[in-house]
BABADREN-988659 format. One record per residue (C-alpha): residue in one letter; x, y, z. Coordinates in steps of 0.001 Angstrom, whole numbers. Example, Ala and Ser with C-alpha at 12.3 -4.5 7.8 and 13.67 -1.06 7.14 Angstrom:
% BABADREN-988659
<res:A, xx:12300, yy:-4500, zz:7800> $
<res:S, xx:13670, yy:-1060, zz:7140> $
//
This chain:
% BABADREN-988659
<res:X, xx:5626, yy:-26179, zz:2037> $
<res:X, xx:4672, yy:-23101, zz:3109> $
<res:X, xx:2981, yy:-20205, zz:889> $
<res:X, xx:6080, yy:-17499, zz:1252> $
<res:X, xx:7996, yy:-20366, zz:-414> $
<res:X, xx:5910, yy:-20821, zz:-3166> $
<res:X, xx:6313, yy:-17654, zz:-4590> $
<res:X, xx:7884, yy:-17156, zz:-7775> $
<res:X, xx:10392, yy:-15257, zz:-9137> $
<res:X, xx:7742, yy:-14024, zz:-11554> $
<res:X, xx:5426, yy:-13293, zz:-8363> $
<res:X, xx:8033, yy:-11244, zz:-7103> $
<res:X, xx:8882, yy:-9111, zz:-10509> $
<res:X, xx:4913, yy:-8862, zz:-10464> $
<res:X, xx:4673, yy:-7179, zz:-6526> $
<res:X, xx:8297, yy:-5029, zz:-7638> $
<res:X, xx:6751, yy:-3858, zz:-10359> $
<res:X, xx:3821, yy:-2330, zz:-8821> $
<res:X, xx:4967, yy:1391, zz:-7482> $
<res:X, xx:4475, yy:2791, zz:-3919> $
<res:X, xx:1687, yy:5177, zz:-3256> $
<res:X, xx:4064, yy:6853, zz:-1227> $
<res:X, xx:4143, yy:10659, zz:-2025> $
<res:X, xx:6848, yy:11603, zz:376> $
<res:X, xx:4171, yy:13486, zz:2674> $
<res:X, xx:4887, yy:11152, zz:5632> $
<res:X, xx:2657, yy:11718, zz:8630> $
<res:X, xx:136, yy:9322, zz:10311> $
<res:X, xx:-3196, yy:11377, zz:11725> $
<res:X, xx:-4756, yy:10372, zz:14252> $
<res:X, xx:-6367, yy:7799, zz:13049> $
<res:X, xx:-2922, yy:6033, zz:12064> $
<res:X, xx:-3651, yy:7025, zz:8412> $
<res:X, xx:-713, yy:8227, zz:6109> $
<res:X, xx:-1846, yy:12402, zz:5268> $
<res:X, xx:221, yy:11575, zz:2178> $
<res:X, xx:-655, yy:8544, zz:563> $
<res:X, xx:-3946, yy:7436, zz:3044> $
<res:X, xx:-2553, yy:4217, zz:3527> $
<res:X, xx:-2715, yy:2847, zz:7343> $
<res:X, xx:521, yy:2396, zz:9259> $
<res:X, xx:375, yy:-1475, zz:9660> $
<res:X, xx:-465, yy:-1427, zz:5460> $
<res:X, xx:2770, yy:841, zz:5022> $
<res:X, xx:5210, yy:-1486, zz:6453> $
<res:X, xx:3157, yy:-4768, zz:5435> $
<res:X, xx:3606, yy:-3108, zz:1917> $
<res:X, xx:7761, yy:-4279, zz:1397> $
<res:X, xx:6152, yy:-8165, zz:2031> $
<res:X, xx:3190, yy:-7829, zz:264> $
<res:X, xx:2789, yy:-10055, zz:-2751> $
<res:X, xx:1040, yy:-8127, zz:-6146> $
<res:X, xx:-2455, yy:-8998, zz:-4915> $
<res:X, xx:-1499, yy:-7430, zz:-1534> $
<res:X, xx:-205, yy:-4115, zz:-3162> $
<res:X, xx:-3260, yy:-4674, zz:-4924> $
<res:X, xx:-5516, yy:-4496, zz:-1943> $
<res:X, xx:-3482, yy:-1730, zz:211> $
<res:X, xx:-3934, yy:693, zz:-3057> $
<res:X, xx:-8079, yy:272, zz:-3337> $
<res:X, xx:-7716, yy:942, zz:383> $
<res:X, xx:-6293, yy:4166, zz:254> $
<res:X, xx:-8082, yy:5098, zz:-2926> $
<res:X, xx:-11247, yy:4250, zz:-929> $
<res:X, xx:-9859, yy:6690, zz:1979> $
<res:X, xx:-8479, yy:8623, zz:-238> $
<res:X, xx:-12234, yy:9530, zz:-1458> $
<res:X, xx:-13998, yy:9537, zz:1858> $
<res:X, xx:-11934, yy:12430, zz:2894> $
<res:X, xx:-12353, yy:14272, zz:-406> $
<res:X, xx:-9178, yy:14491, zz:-1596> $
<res:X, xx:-8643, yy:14541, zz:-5282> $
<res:X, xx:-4807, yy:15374, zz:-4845> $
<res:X, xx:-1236, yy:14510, zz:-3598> $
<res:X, xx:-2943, yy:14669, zz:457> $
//
């Protein structure tokens, strides 16, 4: 069986219920970081598949990004 069909329908309320970072400031640097949000291109589309530890994961990524650039803010 594989793991995508193991999920359960409370895994998937779980990942739904966690929000986008998205803050509608949509432009990848060059770096392929998100100016908006400071999440990476392959984590934004990775992030409509991406179970509730996975949202998890891309979120202390940006955060962490987020803080190395110094931004305290919406970008």
């Amino acid at each position: 069986m594989s793991k995508q069909s193991e999920i359960s329908a409370s895994d998937l309320f779980a990942a739904e219920a966690i929000r986008s970072p998205c803050v509608a400031i949509c432009a990848l640097d060059e770096n392929d970081i998100c100016v908006g949000c400071y999440r990476s291109g392959s984590e934004i589309t990775d992030w409509f598949m991406a179970d509730a530890q996975g949202k998890r994961d891309i979120i202390a990524a940006a955060a962490r990004r987020r803080r190395e650039a110094g931004s305290t803010g919406l970008s």
